[in-house]
PDB file of N, CA, C and O in Angstrom:
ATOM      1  N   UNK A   1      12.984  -2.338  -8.260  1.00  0.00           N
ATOM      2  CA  UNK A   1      11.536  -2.446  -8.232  1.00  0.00           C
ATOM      3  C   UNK A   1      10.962  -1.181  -8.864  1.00  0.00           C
ATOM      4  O   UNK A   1      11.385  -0.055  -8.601  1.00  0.00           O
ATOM      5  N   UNK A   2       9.842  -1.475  -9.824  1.00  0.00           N
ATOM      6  CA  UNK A   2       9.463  -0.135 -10.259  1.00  0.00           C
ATOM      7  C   UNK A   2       8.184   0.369  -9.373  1.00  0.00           C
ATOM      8  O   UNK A   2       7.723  -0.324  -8.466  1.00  0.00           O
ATOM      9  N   UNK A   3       7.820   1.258  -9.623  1.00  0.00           N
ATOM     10  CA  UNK A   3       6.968   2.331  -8.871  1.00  0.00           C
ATOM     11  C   UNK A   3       5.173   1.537  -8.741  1.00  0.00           C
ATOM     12  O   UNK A   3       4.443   1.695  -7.762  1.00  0.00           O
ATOM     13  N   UNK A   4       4.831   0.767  -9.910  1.00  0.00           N
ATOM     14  CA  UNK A   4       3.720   0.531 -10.283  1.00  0.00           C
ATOM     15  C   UNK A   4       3.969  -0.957  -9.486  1.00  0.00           C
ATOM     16  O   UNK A   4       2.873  -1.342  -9.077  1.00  0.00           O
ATOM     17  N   UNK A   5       4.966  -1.844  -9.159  1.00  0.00           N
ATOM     18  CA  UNK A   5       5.115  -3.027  -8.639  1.00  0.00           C
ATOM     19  C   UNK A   5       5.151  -2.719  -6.704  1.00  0.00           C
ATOM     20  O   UNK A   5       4.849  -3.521  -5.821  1.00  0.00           O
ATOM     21  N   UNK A   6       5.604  -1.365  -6.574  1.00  0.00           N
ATOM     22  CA  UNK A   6       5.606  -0.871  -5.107  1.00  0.00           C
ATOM     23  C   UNK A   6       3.980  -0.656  -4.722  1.00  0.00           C
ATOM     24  O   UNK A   6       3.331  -1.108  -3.779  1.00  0.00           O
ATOM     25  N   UNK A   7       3.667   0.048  -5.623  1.00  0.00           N
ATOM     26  CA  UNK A   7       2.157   0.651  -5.838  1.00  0.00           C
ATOM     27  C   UNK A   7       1.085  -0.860  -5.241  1.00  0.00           C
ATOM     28  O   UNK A   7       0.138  -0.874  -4.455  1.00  0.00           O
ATOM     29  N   UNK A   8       1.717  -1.937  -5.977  1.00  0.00           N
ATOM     30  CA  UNK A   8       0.918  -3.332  -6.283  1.00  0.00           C
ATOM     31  C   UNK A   8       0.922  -3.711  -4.944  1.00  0.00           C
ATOM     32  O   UNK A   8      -0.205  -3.903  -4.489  1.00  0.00           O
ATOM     33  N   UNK A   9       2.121  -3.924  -3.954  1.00  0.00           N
ATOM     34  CA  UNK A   9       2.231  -4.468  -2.950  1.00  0.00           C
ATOM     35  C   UNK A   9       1.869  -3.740  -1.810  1.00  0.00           C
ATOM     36  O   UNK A   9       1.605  -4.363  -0.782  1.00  0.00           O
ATOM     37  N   UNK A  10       1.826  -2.757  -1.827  1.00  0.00           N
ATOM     38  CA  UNK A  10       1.308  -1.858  -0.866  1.00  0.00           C
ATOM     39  C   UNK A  10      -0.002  -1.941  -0.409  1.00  0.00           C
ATOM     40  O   UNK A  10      -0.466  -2.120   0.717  1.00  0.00           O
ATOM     41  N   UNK A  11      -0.662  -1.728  -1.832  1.00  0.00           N
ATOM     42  CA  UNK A  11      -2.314  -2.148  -1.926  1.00  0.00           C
ATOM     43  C   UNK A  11      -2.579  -3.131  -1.343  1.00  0.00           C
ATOM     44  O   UNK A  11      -3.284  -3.142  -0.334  1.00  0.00           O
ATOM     45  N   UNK A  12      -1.957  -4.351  -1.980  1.00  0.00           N
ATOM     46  CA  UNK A  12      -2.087  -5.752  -1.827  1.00  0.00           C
ATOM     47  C   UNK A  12      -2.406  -6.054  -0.533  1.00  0.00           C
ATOM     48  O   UNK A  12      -3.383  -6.668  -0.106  1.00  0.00           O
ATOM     49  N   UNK A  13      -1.175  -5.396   0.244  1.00  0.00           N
ATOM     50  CA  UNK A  13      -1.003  -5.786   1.456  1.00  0.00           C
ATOM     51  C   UNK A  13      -2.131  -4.523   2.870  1.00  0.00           C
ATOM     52  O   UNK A  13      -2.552  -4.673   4.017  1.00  0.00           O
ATOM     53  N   UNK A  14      -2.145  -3.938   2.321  1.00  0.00           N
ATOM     54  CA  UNK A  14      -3.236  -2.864   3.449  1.00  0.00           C
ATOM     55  C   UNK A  14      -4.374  -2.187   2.857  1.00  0.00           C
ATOM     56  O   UNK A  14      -5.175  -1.540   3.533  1.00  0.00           O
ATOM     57  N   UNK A  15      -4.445  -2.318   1.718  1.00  0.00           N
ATOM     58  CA  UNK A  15      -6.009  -1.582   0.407  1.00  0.00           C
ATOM     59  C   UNK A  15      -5.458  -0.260   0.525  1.00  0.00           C
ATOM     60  O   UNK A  15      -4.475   0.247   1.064  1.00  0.00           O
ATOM     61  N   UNK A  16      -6.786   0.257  -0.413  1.00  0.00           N
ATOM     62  CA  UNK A  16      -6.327   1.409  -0.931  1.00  0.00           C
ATOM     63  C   UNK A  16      -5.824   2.363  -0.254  1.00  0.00           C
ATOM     64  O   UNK A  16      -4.738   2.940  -0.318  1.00  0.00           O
ATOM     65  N   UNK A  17      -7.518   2.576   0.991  1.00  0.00           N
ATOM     66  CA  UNK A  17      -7.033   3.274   1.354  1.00  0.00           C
ATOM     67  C   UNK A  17      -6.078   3.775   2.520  1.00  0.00           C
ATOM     68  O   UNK A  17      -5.525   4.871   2.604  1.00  0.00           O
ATOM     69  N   UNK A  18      -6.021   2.704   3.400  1.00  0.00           N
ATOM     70  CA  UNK A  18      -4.885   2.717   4.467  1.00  0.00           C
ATOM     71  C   UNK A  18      -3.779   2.300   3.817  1.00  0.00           C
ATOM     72  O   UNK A  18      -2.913   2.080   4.664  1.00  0.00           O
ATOM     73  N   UNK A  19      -3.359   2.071   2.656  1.00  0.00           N
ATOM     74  CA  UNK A  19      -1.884   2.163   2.273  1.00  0.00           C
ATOM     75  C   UNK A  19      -1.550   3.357   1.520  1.00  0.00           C
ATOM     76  O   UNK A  19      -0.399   3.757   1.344  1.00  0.00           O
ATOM     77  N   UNK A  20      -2.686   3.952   1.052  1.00  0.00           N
ATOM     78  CA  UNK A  20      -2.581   5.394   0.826  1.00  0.00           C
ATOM     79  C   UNK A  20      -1.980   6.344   2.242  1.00  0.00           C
ATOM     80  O   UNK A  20      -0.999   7.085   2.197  1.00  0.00           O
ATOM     81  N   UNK A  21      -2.907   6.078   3.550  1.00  0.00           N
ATOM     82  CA  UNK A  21      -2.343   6.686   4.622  1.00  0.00           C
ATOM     83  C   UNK A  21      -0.802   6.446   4.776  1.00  0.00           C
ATOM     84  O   UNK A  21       0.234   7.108   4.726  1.00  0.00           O
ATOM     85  N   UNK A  22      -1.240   5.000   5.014  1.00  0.00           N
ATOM     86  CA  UNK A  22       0.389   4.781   5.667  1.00  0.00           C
ATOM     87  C   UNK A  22       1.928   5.626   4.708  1.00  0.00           C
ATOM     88  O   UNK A  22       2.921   6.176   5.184  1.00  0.00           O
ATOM     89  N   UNK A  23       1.601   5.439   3.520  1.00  0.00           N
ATOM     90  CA  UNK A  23       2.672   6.113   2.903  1.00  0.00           C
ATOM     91  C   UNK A  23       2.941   7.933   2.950  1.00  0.00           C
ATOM     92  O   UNK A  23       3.830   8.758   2.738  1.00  0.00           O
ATOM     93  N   UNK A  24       1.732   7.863   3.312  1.00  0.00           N
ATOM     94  CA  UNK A  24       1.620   9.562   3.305  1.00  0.00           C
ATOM     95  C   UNK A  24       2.286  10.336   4.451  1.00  0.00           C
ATOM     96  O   UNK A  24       3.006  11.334   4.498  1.00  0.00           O
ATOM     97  N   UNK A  25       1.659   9.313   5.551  1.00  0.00           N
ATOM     98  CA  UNK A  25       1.867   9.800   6.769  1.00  0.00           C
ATOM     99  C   UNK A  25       3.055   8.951   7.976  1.00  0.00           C
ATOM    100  O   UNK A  25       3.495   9.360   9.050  1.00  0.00           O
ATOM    101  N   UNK A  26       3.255   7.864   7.360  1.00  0.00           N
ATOM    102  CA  UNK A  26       4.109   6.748   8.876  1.00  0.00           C
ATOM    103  C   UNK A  26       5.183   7.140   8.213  1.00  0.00           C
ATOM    104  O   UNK A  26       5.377   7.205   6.999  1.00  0.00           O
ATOM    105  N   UNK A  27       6.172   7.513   9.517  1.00  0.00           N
ATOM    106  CA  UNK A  27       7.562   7.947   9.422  1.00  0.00           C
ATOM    107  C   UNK A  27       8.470   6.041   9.585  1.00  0.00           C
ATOM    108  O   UNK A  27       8.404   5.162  10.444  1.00  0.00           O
ATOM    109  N   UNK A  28       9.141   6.158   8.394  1.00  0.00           N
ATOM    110  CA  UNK A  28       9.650   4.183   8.257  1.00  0.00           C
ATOM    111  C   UNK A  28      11.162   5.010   9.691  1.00  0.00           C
ATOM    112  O   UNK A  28      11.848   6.028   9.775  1.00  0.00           O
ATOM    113  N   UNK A  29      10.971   3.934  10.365  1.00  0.00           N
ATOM    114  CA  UNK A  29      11.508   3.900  11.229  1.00  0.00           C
ATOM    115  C   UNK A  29      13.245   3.974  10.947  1.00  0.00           C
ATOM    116  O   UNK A  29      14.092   4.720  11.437  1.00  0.00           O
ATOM    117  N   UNK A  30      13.335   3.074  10.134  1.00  0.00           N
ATOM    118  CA  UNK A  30      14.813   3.149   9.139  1.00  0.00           C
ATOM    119  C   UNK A  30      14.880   4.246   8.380  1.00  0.00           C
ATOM    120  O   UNK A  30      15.949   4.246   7.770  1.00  0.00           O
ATOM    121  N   UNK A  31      14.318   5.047   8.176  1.00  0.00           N
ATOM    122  CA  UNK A  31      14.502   6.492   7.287  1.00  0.00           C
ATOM    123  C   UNK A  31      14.542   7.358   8.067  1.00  0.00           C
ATOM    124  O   UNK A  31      15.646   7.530   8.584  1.00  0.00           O
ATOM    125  N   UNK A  32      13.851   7.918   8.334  1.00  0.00           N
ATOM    126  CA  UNK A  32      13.066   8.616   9.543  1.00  0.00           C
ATOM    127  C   UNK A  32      12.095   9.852   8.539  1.00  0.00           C
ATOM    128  O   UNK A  32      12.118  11.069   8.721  1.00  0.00           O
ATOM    129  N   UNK A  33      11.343   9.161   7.552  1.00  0.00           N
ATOM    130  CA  UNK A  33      10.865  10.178   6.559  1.00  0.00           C
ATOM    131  C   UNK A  33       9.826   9.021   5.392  1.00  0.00           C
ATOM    132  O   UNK A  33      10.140   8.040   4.719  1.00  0.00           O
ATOM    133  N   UNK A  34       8.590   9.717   5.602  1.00  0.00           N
ATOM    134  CA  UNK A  34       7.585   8.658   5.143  1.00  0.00           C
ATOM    135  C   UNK A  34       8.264   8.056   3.648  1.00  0.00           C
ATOM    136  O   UNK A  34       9.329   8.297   3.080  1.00  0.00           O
ATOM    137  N   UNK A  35       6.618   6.786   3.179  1.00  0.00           N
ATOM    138  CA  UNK A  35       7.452   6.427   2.379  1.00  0.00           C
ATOM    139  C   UNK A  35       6.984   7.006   0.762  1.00  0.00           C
ATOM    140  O   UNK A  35       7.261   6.244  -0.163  1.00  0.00           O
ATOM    141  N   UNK A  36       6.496   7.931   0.521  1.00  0.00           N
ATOM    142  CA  UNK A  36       5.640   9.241  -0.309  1.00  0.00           C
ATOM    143  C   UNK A  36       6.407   9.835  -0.177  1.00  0.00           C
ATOM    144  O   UNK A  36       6.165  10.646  -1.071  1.00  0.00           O
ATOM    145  N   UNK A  37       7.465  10.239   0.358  1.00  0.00           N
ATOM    146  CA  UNK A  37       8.720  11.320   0.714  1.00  0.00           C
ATOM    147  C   UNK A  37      10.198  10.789   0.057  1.00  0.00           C
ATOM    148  O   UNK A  37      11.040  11.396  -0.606  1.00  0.00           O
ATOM    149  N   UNK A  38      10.136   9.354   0.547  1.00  0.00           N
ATOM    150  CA  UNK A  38      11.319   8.315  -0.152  1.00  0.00           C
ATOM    151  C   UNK A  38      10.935   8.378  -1.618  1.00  0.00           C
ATOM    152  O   UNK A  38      11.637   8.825  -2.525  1.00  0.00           O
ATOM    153  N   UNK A  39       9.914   7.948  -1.700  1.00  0.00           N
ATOM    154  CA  UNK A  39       9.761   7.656  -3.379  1.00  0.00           C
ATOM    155  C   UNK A  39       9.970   9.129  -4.244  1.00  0.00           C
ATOM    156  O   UNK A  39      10.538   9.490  -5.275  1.00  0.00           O
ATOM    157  N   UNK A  40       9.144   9.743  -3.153  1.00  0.00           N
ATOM    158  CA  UNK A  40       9.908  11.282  -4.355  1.00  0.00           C
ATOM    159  C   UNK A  40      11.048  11.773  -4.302  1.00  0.00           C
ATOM    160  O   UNK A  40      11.217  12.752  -5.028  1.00  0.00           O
ATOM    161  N   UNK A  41      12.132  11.349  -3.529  1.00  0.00           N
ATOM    162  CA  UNK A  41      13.140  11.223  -3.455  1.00  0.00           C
ATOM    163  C   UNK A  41      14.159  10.774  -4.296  1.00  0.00           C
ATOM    164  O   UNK A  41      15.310  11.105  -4.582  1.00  0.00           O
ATOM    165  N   UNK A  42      13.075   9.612  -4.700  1.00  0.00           N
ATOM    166  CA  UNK A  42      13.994   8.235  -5.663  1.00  0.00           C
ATOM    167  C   UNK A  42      14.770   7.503  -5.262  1.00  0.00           C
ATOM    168  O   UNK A  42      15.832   7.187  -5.799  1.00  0.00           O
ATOM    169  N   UNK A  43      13.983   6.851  -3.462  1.00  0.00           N
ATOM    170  CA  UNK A  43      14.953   6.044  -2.888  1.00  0.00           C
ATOM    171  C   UNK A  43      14.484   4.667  -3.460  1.00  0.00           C
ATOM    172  O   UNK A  43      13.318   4.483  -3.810  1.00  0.00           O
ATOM    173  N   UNK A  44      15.532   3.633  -3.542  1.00  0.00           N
ATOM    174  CA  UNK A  44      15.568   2.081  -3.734  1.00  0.00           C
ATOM    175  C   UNK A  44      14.046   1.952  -3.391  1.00  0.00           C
ATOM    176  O   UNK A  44      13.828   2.284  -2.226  1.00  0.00           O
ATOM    177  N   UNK A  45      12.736   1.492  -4.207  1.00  0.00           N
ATOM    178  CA  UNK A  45      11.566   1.191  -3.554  1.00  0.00           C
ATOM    179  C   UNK A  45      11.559  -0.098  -2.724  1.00  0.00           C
ATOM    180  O   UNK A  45      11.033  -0.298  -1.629  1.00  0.00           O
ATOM    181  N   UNK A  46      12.207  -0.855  -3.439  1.00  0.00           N
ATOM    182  CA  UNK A  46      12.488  -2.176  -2.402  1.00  0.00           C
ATOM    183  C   UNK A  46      12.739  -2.404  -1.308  1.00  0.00           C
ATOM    184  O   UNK A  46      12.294  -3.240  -0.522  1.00  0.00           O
ATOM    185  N   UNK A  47      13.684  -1.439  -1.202  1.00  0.00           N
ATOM    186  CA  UNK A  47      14.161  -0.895   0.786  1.00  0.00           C
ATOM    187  C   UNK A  47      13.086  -0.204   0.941  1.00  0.00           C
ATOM    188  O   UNK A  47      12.561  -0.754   1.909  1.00  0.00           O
ATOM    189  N   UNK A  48      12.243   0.856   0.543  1.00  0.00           N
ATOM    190  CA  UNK A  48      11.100   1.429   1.464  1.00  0.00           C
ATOM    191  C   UNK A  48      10.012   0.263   1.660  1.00  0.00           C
ATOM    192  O   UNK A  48       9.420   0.325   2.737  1.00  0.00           O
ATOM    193  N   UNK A  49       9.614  -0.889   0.721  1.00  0.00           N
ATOM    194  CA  UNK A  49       8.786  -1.965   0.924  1.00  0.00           C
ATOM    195  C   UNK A  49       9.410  -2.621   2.002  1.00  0.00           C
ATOM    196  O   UNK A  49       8.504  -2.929   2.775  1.00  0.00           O
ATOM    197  N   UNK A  50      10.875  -3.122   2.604  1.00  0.00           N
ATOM    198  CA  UNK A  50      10.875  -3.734   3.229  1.00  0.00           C
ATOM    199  C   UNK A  50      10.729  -3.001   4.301  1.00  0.00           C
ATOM    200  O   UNK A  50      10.177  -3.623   5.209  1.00  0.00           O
ATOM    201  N   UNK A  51      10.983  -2.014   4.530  1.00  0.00           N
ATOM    202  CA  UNK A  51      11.024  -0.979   5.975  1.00  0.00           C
ATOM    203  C   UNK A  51       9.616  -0.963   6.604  1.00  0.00           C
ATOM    204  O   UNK A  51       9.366  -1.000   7.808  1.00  0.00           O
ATOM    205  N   UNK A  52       8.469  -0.884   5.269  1.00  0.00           N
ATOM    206  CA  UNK A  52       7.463  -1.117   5.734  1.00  0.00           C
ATOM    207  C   UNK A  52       6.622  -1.667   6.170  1.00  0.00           C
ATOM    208  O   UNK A  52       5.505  -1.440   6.634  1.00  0.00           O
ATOM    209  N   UNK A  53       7.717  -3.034   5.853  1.00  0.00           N
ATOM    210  CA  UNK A  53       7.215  -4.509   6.546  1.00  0.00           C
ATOM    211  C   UNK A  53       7.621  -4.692   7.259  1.00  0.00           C
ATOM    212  O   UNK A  53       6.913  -5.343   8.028  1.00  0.00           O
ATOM    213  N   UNK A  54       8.698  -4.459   7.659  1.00  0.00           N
ATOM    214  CA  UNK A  54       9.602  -4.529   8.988  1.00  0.00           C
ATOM    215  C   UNK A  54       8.503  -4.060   9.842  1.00  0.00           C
ATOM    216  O   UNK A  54       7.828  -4.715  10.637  1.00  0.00           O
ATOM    217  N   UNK A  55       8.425  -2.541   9.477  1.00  0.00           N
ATOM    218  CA  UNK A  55       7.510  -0.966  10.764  1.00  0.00           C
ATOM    219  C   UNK A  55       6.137  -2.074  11.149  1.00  0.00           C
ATOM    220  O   UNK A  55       5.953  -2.214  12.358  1.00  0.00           O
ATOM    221  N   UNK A  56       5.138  -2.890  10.171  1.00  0.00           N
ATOM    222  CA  UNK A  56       4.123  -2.940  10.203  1.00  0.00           C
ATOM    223  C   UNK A  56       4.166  -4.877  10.617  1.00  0.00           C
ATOM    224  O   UNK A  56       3.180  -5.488  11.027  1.00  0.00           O
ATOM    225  N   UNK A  57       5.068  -5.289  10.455  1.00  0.00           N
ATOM    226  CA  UNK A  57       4.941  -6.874  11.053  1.00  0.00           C
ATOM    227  C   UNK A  57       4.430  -7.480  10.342  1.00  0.00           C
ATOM    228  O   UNK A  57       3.528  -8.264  10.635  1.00  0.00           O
ATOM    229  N   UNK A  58       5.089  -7.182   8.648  1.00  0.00           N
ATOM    230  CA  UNK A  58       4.510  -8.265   7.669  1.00  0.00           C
ATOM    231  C   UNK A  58       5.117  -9.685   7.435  1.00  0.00           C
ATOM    232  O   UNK A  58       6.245  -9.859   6.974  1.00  0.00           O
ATOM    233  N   UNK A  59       4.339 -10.587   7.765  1.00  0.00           N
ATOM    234  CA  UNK A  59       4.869 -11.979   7.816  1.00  0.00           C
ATOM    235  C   UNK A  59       5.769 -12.045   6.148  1.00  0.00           C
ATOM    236  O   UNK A  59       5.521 -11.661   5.005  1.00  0.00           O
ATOM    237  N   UNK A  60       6.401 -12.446   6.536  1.00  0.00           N
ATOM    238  CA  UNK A  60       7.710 -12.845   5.434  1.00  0.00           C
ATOM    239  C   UNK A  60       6.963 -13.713   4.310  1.00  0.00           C
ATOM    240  O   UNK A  60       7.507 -13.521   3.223  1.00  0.00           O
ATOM    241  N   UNK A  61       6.103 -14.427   4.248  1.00  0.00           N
ATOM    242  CA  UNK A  61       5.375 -15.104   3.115  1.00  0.00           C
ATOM    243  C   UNK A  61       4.749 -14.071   2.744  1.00  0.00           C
ATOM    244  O   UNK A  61       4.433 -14.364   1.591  1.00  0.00           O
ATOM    245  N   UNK A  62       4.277 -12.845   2.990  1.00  0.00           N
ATOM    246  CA  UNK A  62       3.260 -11.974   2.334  1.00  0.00           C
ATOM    247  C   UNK A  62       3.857 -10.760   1.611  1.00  0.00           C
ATOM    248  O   UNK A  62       3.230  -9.956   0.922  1.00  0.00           O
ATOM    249  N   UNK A  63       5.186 -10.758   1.882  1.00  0.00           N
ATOM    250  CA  UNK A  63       6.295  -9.801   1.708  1.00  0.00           C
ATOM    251  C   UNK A  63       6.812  -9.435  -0.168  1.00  0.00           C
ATOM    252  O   UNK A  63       7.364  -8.523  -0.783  1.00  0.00           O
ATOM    253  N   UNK A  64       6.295 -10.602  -0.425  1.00  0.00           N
ATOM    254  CA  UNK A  64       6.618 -10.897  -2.054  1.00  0.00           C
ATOM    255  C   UNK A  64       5.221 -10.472  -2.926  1.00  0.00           C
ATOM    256  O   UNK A  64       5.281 -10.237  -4.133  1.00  0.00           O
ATOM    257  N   UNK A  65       3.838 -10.401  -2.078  1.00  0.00           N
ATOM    258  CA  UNK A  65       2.681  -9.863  -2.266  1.00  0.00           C
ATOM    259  C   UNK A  65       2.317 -11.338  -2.927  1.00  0.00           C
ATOM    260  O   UNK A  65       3.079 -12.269  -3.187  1.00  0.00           O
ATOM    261  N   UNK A  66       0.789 -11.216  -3.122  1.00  0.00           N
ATOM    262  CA  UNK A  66      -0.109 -11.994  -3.714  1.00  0.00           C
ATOM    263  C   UNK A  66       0.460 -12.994  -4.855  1.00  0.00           C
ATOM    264  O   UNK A  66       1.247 -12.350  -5.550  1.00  0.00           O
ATOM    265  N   UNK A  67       0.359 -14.200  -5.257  1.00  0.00           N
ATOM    266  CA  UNK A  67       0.231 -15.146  -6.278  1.00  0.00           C
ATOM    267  C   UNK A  67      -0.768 -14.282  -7.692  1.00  0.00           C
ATOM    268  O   UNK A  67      -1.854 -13.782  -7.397  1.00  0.00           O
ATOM    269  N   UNK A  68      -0.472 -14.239  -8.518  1.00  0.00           N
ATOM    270  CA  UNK A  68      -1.198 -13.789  -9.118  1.00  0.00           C
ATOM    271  C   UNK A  68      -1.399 -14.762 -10.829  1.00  0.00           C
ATOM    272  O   UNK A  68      -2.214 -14.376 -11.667  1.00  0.00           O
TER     273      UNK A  68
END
């Protein structure tokens, strides 16, 4: 997954600006290290998207983000 498709679903799924928070600040429970910390890392973005759906109780149809 690239960075700008993580970027997409994040938004998608919580807006700007509480998915701005959440990445900044929520420790993904499976890491133990936000997900602004993973990505500068250069972890798999796909595993930090799912961790964050896991942490946050994103229904599995919304997980793939918006129809576009």
């Amino acid at each position: 997954m690239r960075r700008t498709e993580f970027d997409r679903l994040v938004t998608g799924e919580f807006g700007d600006a509480f998915g701005s928070w959440i990445a900044g600040s929520h420790v993904l429970s499976a890491f133990g290290a936000t997900a602004g910390e993973l990505v500068e890392r250069g972890a798999d973005l796909r595993e930090v998207w799912w961790a964050l759906c896991d942490d946050f109780d994103v229904p599995e149809d919304r997980r793939l983000g918006a129809d576009e």
